[in-house]
PDB file of N, CA, C and O in Angstrom:
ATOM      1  N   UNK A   1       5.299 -13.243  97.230  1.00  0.00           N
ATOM      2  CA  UNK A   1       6.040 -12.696  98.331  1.00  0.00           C
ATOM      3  C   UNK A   1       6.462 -11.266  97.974  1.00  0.00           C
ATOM      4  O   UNK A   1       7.034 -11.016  96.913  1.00  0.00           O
ATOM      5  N   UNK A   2       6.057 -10.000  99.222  1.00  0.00           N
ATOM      6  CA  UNK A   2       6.947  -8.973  98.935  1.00  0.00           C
ATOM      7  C   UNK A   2       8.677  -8.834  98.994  1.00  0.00           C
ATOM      8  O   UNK A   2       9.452  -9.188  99.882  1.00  0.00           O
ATOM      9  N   UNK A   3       8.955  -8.126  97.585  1.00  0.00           N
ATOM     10  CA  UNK A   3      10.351  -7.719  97.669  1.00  0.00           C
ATOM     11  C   UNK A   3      10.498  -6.448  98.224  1.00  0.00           C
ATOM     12  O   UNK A   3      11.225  -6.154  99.173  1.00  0.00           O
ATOM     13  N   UNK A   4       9.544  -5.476  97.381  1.00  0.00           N
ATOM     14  CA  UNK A   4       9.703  -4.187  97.952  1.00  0.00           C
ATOM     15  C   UNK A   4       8.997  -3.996  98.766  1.00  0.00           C
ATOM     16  O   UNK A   4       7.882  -4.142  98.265  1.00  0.00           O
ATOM     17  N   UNK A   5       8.853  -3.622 100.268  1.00  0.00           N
ATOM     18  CA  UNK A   5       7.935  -3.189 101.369  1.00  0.00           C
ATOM     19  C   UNK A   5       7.102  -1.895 100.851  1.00  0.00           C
ATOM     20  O   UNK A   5       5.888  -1.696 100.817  1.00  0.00           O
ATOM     21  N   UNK A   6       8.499  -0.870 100.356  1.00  0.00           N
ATOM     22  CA  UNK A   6       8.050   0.323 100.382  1.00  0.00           C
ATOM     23  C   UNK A   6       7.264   0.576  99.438  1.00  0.00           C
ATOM     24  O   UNK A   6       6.348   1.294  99.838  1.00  0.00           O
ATOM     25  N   UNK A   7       7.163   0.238  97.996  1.00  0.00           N
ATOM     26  CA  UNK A   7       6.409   0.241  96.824  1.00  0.00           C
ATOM     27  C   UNK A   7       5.182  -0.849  97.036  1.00  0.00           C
ATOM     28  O   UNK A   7       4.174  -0.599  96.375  1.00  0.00           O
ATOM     29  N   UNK A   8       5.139  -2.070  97.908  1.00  0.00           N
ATOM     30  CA  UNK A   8       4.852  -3.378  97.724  1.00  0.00           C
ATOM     31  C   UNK A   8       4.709  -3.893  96.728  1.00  0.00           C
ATOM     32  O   UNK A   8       3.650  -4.283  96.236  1.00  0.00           O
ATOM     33  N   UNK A   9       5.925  -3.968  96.241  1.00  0.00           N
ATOM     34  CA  UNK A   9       5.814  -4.952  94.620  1.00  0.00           C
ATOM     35  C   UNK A   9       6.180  -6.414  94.919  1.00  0.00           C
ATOM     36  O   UNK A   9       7.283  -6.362  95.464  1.00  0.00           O
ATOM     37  N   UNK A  10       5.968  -7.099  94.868  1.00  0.00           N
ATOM     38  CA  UNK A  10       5.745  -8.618  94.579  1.00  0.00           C
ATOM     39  C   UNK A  10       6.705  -9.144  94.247  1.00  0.00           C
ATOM     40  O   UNK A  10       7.246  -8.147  93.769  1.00  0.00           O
ATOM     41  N   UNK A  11       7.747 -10.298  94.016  1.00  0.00           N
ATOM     42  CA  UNK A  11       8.323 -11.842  93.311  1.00  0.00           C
ATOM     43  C   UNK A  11       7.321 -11.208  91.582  1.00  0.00           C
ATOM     44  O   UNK A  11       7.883 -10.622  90.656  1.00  0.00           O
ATOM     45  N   UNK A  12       6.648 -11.370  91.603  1.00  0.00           N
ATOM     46  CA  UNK A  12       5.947 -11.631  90.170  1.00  0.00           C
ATOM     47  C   UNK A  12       5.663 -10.601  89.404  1.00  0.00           C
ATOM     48  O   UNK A  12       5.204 -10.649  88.262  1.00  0.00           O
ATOM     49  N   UNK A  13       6.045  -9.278  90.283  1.00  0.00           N
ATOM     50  CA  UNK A  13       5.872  -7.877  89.463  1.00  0.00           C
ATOM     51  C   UNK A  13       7.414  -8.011  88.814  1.00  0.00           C
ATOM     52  O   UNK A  13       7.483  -7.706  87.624  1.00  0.00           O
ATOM     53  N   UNK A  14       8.535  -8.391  89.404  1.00  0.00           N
ATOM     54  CA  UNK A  14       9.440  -7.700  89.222  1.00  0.00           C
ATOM     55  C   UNK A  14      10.046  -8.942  87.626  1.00  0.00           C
ATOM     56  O   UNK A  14      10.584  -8.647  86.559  1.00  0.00           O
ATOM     57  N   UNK A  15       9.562 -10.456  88.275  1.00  0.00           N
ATOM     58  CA  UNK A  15       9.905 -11.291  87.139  1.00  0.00           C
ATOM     59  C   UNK A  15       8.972 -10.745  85.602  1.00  0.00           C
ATOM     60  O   UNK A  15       9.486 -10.680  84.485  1.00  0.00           O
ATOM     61  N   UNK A  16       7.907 -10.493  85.843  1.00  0.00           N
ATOM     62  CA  UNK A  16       6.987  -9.751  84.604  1.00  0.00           C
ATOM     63  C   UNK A  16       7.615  -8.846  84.129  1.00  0.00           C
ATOM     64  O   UNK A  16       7.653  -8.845  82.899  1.00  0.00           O
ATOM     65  N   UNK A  17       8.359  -7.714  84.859  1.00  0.00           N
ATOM     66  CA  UNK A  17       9.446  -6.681  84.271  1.00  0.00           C
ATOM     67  C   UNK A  17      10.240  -7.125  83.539  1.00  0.00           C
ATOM     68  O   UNK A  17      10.351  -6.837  82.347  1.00  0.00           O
ATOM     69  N   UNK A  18      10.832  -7.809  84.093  1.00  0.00           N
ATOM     70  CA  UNK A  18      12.167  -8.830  83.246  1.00  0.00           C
ATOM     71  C   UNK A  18      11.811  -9.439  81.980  1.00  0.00           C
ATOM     72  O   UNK A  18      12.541  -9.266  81.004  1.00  0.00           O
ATOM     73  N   UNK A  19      10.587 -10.245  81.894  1.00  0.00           N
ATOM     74  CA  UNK A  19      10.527 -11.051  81.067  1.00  0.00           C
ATOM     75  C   UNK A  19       9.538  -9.905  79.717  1.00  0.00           C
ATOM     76  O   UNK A  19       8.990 -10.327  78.698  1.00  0.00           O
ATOM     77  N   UNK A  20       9.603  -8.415  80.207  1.00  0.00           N
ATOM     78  CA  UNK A  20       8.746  -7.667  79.466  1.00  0.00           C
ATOM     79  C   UNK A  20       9.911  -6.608  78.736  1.00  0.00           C
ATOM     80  O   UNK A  20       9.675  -5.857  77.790  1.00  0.00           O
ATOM     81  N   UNK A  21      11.175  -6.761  79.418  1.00  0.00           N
ATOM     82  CA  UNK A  21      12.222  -5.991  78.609  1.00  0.00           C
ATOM     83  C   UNK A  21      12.935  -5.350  79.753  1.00  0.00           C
ATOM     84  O   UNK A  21      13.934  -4.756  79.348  1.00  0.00           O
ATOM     85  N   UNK A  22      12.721  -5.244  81.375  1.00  0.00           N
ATOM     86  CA  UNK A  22      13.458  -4.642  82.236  1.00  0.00           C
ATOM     87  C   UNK A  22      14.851  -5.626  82.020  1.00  0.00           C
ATOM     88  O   UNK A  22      14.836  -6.749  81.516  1.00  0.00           O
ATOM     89  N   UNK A  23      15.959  -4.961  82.494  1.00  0.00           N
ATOM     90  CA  UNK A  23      17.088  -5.726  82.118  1.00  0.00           C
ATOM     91  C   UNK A  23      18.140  -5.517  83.798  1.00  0.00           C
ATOM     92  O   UNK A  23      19.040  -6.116  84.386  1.00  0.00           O
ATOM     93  N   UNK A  24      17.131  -4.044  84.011  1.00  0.00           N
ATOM     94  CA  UNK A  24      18.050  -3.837  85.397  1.00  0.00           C
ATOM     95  C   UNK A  24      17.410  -3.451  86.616  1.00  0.00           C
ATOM     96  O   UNK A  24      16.406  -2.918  86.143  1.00  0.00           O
ATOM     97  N   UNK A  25      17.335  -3.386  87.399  1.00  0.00           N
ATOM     98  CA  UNK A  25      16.666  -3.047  88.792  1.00  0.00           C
ATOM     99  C   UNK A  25      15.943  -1.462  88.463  1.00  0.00           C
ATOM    100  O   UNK A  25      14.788  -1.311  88.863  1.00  0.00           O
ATOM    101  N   UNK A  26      16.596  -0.339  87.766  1.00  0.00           N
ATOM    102  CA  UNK A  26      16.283   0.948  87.600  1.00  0.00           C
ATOM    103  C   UNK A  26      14.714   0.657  86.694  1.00  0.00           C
ATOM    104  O   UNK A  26      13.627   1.197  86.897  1.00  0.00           O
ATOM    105  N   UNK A  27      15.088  -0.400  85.649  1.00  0.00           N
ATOM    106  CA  UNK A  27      14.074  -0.231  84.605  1.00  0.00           C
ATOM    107  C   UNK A  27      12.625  -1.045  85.363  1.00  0.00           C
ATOM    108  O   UNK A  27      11.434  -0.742  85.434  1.00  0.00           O
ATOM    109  N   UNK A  28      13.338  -2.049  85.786  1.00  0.00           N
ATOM    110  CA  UNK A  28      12.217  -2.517  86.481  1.00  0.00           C
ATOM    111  C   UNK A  28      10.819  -1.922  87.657  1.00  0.00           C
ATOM    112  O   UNK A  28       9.617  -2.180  87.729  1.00  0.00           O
ATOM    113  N   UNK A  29      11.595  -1.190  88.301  1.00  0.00           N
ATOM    114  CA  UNK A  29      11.112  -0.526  89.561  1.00  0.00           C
ATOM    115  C   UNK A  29      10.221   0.843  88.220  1.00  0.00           C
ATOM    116  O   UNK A  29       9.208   1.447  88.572  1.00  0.00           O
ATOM    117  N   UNK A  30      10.728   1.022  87.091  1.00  0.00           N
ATOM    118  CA  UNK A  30      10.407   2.127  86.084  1.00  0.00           C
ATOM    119  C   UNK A  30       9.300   1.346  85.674  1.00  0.00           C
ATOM    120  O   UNK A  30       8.375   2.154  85.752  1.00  0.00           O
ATOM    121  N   UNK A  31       8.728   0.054  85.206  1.00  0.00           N
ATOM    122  CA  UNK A  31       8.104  -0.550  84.513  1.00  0.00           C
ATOM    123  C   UNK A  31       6.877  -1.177  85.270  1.00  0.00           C
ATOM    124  O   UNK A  31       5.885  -1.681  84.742  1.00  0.00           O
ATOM    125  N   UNK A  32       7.216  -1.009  86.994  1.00  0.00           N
ATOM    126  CA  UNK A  32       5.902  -1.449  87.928  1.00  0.00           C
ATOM    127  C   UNK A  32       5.572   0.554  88.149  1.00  0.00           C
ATOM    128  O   UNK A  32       4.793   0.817  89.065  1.00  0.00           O
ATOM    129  N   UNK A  33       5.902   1.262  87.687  1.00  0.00           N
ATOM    130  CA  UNK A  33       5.355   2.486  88.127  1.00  0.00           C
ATOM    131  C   UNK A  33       6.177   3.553  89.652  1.00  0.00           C
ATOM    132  O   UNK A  33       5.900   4.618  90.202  1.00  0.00           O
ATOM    133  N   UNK A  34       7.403   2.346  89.838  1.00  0.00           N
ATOM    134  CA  UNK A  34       7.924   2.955  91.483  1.00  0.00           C
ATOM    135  C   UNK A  34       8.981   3.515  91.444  1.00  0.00           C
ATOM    136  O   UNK A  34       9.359   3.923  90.346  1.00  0.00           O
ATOM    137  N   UNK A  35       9.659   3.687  92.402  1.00  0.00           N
ATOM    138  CA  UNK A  35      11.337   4.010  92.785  1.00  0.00           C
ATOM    139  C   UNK A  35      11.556   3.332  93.682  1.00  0.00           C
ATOM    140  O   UNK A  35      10.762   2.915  94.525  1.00  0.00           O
ATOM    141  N   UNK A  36      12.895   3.116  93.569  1.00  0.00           N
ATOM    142  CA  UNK A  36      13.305   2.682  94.844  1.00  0.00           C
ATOM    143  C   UNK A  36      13.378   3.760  95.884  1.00  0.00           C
ATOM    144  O   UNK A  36      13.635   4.922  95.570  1.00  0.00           O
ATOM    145  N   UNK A  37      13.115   3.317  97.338  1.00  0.00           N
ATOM    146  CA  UNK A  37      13.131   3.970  98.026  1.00  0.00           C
ATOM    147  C   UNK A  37      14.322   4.064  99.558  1.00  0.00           C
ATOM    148  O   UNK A  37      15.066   5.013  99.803  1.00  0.00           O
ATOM    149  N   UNK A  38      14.169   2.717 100.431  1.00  0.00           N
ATOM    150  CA  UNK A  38      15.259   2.307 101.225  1.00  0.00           C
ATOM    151  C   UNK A  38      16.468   1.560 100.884  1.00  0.00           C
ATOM    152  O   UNK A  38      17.609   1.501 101.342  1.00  0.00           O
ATOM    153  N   UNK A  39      15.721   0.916  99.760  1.00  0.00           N
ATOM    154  CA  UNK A  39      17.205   0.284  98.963  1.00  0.00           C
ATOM    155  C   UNK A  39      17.447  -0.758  99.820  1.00  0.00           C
ATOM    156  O   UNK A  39      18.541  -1.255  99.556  1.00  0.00           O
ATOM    157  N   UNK A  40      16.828  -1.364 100.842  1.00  0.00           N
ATOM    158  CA  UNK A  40      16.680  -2.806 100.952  1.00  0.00           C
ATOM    159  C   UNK A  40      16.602  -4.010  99.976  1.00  0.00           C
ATOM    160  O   UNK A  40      17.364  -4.971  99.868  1.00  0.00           O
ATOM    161  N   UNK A  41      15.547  -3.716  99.340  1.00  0.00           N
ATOM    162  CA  UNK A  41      15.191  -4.959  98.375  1.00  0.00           C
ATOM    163  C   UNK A  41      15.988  -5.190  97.202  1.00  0.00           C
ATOM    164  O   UNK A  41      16.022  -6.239  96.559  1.00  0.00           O
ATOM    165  N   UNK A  42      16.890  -3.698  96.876  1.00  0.00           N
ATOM    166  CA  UNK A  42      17.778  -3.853  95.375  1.00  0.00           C
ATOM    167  C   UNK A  42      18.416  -5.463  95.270  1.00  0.00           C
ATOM    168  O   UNK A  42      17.895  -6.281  94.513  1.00  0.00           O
ATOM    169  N   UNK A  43      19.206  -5.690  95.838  1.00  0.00           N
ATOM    170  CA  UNK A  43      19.993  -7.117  95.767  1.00  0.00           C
ATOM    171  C   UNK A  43      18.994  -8.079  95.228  1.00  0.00           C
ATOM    172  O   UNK A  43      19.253  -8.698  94.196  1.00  0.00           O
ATOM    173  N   UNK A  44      17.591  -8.286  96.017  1.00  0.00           N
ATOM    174  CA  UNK A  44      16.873  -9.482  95.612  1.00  0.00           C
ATOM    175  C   UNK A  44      16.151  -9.239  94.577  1.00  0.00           C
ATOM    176  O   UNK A  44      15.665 -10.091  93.834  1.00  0.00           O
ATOM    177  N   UNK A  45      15.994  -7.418  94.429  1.00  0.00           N
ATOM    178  CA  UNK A  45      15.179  -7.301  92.932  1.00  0.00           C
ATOM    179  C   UNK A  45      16.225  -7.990  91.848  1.00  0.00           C
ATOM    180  O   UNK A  45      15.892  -8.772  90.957  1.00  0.00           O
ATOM    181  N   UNK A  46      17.361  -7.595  92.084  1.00  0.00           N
ATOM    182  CA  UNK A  46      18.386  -7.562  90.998  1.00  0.00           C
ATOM    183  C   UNK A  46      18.536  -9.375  90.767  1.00  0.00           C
ATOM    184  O   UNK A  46      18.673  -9.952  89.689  1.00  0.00           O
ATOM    185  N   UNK A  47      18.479  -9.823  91.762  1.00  0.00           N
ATOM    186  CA  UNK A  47      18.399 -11.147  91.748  1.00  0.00           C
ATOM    187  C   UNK A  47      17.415 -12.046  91.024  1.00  0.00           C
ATOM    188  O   UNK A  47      17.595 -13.178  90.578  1.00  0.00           O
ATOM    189  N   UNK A  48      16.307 -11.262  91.012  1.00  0.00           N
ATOM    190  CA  UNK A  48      14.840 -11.529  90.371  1.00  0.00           C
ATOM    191  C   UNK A  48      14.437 -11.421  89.158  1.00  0.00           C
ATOM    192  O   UNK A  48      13.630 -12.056  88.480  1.00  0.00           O
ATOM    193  N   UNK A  49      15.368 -10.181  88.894  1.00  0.00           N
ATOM    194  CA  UNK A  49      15.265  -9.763  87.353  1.00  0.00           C
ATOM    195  C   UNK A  49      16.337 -10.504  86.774  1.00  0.00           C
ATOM    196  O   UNK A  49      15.979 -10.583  85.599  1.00  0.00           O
ATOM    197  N   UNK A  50      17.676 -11.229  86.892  1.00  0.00           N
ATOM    198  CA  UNK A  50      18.434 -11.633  86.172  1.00  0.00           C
ATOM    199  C   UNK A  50      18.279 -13.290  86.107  1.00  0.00           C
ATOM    200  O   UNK A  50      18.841 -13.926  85.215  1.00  0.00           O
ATOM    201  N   UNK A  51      17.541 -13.877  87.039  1.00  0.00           N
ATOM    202  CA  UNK A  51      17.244 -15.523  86.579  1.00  0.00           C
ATOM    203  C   UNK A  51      15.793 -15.125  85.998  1.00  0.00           C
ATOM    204  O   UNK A  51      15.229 -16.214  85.898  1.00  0.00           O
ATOM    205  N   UNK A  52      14.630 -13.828  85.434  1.00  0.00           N
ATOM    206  CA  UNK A  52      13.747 -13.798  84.930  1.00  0.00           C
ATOM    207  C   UNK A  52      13.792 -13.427  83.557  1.00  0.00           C
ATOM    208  O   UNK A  52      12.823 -13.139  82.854  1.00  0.00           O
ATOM    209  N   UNK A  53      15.341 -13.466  83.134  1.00  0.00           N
ATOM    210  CA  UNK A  53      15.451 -12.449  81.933  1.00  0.00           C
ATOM    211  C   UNK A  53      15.807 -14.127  80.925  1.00  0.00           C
ATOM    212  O   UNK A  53      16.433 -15.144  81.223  1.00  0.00           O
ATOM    213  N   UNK A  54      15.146 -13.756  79.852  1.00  0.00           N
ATOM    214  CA  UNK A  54      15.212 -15.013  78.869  1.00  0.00           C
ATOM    215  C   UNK A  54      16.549 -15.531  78.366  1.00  0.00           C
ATOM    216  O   UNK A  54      17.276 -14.569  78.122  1.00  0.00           O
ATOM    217  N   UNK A  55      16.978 -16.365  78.189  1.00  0.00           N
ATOM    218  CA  UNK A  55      18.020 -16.966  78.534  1.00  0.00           C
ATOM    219  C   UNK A  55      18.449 -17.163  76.811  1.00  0.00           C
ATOM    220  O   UNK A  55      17.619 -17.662  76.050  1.00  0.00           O
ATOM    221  N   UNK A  56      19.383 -16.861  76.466  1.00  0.00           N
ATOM    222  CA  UNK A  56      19.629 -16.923  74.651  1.00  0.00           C
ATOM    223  C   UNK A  56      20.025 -18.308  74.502  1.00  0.00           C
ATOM    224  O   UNK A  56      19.851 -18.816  73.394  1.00  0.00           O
ATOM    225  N   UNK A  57      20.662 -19.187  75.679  1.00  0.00           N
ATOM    226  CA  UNK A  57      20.481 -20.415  75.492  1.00  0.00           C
ATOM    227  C   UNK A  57      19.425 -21.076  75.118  1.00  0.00           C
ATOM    228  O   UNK A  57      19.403 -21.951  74.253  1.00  0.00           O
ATOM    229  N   UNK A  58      18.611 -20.722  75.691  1.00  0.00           N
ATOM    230  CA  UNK A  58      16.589 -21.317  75.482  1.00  0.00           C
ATOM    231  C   UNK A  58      16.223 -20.960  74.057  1.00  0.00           C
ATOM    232  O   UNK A  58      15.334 -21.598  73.493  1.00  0.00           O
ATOM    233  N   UNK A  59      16.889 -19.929  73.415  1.00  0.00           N
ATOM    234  CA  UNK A  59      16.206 -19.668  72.078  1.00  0.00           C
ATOM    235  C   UNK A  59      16.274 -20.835  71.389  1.00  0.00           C
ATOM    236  O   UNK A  59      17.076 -21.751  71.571  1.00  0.00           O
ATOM    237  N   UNK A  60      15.336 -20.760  70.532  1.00  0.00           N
ATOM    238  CA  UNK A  60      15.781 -21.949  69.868  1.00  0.00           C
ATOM    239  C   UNK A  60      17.147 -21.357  68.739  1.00  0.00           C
ATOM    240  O   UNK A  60      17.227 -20.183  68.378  1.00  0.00           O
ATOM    241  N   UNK A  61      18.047 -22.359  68.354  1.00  0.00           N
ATOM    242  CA  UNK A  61      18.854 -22.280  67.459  1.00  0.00           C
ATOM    243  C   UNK A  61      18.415 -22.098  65.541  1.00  0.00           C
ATOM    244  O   UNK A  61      17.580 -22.852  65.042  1.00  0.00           O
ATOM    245  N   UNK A  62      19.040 -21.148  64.809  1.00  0.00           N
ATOM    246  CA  UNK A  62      18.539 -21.122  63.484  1.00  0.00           C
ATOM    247  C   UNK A  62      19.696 -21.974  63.061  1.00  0.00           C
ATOM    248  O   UNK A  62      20.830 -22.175  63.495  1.00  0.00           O
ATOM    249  N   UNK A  63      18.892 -22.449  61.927  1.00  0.00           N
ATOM    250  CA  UNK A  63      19.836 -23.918  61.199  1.00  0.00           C
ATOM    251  C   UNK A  63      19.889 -23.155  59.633  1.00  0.00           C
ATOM    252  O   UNK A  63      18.960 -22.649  59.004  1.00  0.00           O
ATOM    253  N   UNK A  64      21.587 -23.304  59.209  1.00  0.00           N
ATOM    254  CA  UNK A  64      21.887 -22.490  58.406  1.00  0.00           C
ATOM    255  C   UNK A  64      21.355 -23.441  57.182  1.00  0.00           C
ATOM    256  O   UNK A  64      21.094 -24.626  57.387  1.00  0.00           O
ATOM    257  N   UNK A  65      21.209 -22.800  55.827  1.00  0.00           N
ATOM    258  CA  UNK A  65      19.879 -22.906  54.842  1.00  0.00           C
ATOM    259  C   UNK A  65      21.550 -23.913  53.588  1.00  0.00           C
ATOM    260  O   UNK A  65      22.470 -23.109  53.439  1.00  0.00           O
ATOM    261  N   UNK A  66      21.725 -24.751  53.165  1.00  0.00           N
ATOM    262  CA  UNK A  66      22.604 -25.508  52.459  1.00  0.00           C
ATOM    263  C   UNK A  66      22.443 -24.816  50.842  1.00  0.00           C
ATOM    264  O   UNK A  66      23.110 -25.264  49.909  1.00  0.00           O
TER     265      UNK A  66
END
């Protein structure tokens, strides 16, 4: 699905940003090659990039050495 009309970036461009080191809507839109332009889509990019960003819960845990 498009988020951005104006760039047409995708649901899956913007989660690939995220999960590639974008952390914020600026870096992201920096990391598919665009800008924002109408500033419609910011909210749902921002939305996209923060349930796509790896979760430090998910890491696995290091187990201290006795």
């Amino acid at each position: 699905m498009y988020v951005c009309i104006c760039n047409a970036l995708k649901c899956s461009q913007f989660r690939e940003a995220a999960q590639s080191g974008a952390q914020d809507v600026t870096s992201a839109f920096k990391a598919c090659g665009a800008r924002p332009r109408c500033g419609r889509c910011l909210e749902d990019a921002a939305s996209l990039i923060e349930q796509s960003l790896p979760r430090l819960d998910a890491l696995p845990q290091a187990v201290a050495a006795e």
